[in-house]
C-alpha positions as CSV (number, residue, x, y, z in Angstrom):
1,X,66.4,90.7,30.0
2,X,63.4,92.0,28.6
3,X,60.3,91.3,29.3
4,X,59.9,89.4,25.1
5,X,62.6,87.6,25.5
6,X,62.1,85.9,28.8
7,X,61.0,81.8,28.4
8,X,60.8,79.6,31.0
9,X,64.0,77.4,30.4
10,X,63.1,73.4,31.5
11,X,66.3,72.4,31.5
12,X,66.7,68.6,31.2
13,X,70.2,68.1,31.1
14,X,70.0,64.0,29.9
15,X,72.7,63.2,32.0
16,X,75.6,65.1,30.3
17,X,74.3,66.9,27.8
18,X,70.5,67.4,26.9
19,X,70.1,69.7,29.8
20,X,70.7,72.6,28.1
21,X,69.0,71.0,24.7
22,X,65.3,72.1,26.5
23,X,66.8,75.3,26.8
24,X,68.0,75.7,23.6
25,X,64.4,74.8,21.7
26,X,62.5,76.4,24.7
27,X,60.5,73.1,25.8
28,X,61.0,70.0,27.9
29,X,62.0,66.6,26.9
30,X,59.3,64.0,27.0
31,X,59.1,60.9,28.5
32,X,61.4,59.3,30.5
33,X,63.2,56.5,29.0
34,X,63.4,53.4,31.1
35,X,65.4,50.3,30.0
36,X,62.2,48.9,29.3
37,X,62.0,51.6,26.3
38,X,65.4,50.5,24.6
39,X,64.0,46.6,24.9
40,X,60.5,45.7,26.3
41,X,61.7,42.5,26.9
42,X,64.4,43.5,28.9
43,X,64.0,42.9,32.5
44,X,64.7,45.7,35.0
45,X,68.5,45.7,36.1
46,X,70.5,47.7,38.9
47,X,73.8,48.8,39.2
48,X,76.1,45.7,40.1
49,X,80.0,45.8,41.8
50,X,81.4,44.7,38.5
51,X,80.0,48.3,37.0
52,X,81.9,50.0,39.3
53,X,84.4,51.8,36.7
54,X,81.7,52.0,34.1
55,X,79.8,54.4,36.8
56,X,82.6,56.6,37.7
57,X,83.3,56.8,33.8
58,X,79.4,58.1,33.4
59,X,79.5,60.3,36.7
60,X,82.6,62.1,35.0
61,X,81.2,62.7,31.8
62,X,78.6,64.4,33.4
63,X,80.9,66.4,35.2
64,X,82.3,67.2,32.3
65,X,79.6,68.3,30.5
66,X,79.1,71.0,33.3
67,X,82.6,72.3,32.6
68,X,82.4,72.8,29.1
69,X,78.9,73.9,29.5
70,X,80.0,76.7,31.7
71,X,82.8,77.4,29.8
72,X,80.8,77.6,26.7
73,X,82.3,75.4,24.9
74,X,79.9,74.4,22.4
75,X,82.4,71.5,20.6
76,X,83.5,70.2,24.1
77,X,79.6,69.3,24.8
78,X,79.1,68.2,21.2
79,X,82.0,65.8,21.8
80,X,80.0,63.9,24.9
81,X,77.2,62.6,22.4
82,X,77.4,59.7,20.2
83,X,77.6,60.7,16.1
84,X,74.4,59.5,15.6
85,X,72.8,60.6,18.8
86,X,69.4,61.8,18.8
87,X,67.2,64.3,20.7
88,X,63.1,64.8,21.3
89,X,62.0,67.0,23.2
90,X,58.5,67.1,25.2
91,X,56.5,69.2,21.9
92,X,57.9,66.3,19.5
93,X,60.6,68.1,18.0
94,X,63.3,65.8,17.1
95,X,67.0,66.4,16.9
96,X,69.1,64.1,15.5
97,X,73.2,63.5,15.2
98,X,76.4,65.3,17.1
99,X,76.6,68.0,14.7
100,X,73.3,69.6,15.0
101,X,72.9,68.9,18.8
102,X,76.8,71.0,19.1
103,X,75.1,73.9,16.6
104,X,72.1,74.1,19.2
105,X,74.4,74.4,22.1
106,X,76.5,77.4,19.9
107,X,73.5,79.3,19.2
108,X,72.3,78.7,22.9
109,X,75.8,79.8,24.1
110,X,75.6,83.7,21.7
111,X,72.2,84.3,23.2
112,X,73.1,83.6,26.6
113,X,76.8,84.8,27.3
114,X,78.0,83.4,31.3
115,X,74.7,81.5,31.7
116,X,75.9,78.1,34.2
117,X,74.7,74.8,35.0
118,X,74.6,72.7,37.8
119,X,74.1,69.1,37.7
120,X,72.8,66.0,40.1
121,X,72.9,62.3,39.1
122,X,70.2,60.5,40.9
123,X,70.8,56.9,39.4
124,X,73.0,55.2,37.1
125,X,71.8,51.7,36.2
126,X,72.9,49.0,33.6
127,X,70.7,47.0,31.7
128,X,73.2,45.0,29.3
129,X,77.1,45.5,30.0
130,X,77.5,48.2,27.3
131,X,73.9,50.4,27.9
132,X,73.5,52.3,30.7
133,X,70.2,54.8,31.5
134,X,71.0,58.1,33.5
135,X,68.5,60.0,35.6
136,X,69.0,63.1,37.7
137,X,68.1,66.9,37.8
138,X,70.1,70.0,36.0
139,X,69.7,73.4,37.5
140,X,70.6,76.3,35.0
141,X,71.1,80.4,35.8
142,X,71.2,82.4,33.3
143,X,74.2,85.0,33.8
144,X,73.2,88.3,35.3
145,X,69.7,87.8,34.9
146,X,69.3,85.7,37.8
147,X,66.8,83.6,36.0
148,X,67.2,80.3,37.5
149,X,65.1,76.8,35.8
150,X,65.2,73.2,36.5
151,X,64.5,69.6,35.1
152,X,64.9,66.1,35.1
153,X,66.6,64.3,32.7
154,X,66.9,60.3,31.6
155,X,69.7,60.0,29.4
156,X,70.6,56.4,27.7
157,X,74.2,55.7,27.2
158,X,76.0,53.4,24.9
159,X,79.6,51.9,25.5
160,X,81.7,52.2,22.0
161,X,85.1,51.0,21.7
162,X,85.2,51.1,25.4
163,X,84.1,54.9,25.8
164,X,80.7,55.8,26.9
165,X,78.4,58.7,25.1
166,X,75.0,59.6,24.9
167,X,72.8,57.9,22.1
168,X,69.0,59.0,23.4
169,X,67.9,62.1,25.4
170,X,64.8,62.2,27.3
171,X,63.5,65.0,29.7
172,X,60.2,65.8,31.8
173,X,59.5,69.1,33.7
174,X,61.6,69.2,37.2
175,X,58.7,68.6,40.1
176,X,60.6,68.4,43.3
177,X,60.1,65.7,45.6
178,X,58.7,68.2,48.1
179,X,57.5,71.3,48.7
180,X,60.9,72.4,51.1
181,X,62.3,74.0,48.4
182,X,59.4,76.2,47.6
183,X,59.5,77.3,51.7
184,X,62.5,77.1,52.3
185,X,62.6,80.9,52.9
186,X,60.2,80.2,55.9
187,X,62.7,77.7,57.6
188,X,63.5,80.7,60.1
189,X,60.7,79.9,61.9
190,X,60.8,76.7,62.5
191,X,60.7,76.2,66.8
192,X,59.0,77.8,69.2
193,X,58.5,80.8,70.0
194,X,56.2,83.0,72.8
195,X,54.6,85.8,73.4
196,X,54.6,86.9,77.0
197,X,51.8,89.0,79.0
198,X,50.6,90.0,82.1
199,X,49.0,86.7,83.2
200,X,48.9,85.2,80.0
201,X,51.7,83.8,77.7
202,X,51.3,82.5,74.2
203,X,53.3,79.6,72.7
204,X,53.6,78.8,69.0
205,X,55.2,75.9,67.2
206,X,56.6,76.2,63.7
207,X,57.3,72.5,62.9
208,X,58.0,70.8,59.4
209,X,55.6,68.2,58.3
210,X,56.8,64.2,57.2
211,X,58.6,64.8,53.5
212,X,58.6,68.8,54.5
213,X,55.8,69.5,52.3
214,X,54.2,71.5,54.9
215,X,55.0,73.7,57.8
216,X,52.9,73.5,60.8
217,X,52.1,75.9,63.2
218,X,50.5,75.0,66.6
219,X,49.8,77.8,69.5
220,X,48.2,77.5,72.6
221,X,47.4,80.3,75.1
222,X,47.6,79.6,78.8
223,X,46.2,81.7,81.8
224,X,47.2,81.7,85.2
225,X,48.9,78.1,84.1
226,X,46.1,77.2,82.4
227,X,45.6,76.6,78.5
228,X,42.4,78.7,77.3
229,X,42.8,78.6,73.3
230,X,44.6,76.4,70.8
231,X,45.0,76.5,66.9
232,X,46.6,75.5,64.0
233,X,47.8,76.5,60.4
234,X,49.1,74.7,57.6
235,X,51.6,76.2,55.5
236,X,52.3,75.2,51.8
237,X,52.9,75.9,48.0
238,X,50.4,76.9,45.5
239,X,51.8,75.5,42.2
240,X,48.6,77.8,40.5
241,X,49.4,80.8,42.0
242,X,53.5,79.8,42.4
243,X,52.9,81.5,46.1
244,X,53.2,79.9,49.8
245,X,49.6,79.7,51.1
246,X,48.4,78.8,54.8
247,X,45.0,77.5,55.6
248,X,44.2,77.9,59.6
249,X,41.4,76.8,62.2
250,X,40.6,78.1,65.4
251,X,39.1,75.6,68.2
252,X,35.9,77.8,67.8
253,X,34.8,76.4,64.2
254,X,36.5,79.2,62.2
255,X,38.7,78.8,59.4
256,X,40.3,81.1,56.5
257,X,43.4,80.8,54.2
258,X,45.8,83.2,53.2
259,X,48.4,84.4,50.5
260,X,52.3,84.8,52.0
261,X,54.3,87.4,49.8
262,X,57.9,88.2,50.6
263,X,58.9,92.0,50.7
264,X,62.1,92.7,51.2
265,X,63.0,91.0,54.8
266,X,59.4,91.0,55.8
267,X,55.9,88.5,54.9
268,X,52.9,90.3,54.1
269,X,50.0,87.7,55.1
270,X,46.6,88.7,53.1
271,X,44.0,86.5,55.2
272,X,40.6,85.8,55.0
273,X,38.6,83.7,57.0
274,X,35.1,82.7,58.0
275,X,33.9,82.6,61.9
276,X,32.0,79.9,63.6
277,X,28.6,82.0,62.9
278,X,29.2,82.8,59.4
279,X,30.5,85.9,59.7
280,X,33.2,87.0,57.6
281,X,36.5,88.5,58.3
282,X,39.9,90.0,56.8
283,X,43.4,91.3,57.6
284,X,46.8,91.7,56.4
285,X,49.4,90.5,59.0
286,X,53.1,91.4,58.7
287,X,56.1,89.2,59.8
288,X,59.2,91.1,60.2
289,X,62.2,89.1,61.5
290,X,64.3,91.4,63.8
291,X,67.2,88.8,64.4
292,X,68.2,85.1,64.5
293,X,65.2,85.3,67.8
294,X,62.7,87.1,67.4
295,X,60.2,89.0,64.9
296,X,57.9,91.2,64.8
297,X,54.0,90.4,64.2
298,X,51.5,93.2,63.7
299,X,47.9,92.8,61.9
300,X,46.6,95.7,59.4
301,X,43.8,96.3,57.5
302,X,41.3,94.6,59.7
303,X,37.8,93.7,58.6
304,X,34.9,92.4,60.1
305,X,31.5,91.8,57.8
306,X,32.7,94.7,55.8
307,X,33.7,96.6,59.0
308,X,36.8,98.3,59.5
309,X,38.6,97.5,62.6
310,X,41.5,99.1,64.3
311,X,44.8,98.2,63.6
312,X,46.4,95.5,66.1
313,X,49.6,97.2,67.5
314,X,53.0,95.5,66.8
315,X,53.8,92.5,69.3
316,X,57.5,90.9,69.3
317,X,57.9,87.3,69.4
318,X,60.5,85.8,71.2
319,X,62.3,82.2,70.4
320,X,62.4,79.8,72.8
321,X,65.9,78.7,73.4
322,X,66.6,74.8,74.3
323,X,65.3,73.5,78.1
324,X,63.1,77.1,78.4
């Protein structure tokens, strides 16, 4: 794909069908609709026994949706909507009835031969008998390209003649409910793991934090038995800069950050911190995993006020296996 004709793609499939809408006019839906939307007077309502069939009838035509939407199958998605259905996405733009909604999908579908959709229902719930409001996330690839997008969608249904389709589309730009997916490439190191010298050994903890928004990393060096040094990092995801970013702190008084960028197999760490006296130091440290247990860790580019340093020489890093 070239470089001009790349967009972010919020997807927002609304339940069945208005996923692919936001990709079609570029943007994101807008707000989410909430039964208090369709009536302000309407109090808020859950899912009930007795709408039992009418969820699996929902749940289905979403998984409909997904087959026609992979297929391509412009008229099989138009089919899911209600004739007078109606669209708006996030920048205002409002689309309105079956037909135009199925031409957007056709024009989507010639621009974007073999693109594919995934899609997860979070809730189903049913404010009167024959409305029901849809919320969950769609997940689109775009063929070859590998260009992957998400959203999350709110999609209001209406029961006709005992068949349900969609009658309002809603989206809102896909924010994940932590950051695990954004570090997920890190998960490797999670456990513990040593370093082992003469008379000395290093221990160091890779553990997620509560809602795995955060990896934590703990190490401790011991002596003859005895711990001499302890620290800790905390890893995470820069939404800014859309990189994984650690901030760390040594029991002296020093701290620094740093920039994690995968290469290939291997984490280049650009680091910066600030000693206890002021003085100011830099490095880039390289993480290459060697197998399911171990890694190698080497530090580069040293600096010291400006200094150079010399090169720290590779050290492997060994996992701790269970009762060790």
């Amino acid at each position: 794909m070239q470089q001009g004709e790349r967009f972010r793609l919020r997807l927002a499939l609304m339940g069945l069908v208005a996923t692919a809408l936001a990709i079609l006019t570029g943007t994101t839906f807008a707000q989410t609709t909430t039964a208090a939307d369709v009536n302000p007077k309407m109090p808020p309502a859950v899912s009930k026994p007795n709408n039992v069939a009418d969820d699996k009838a929902i749940r289905a035509t979403a998984e409909d949706f997904v087959k026609a939407f992979n297929a391509g199958d412009a008229a099989a998605v138009g089919a899911l909507w209600a004739p007078d259905a109606e669209y708006t996405n996030e920048a205002g733009r409002n689309i309105q009835g079956r037909s135009a909604i199925e031409k957007l999908y056709a024009d989507f579908f010639k621009q974007h031969r073999g693109a594919t959709i995934t899609v997860t229902v979070k809730s189903i719930r049913f404010p009167t008998p024959d409305i029901a409001i849809e919320k969950g996330v769609a997940k689109l690839t775009l063929g070859s390209a590998g260009d992957d997008s998400a959203a999350r969608y709110t999609a209001l249904h209406v029961k006709r003649d005992g068949k349900w389709t969609v009658a309002v589309a809603h989206d809102a730009p896909y924010l994940p409910e932590s950051n695990e997916e954004a570090l997920k490439d890190l998960d490797w190191l999670i456990g513990e793991w040593k370093i082992l010298g003469k008379n000395r050994e290093v221990r160091i903890k890779f553990e997620w934090m509560p809602q795995k928004s955060f990896i934590k990393k703990t190490y401790t060096v011991t002596k003859d038995g005895q711990p001499m040094v302890t620290g800790t990092q905390i890893i995470g995801w820069n939404p800014k800069l859309g990189r994984i970013v650690s901030w760390h702190f040594d029991p002296r008084g020093g701290f620094g950050t740093a920039v994690w960028v995968k290469d290939g197999a291997k984490w280049v760490i650009d680091a910066k911190g600030l000693l206890r006296d002021g003085s100011e130091s830099a490095a880039v440290n390289v993480l290459t995993p060697l197998d399911a247990n171990s890694f190698k860790w080497e530090s580069v580019k040293r600096t010291l006020e400006g200094v150079t340093l010399s090169d720290r020489r590779p050290i492997k890093i060994i996992r701790v296996q269970s009762g060790n």
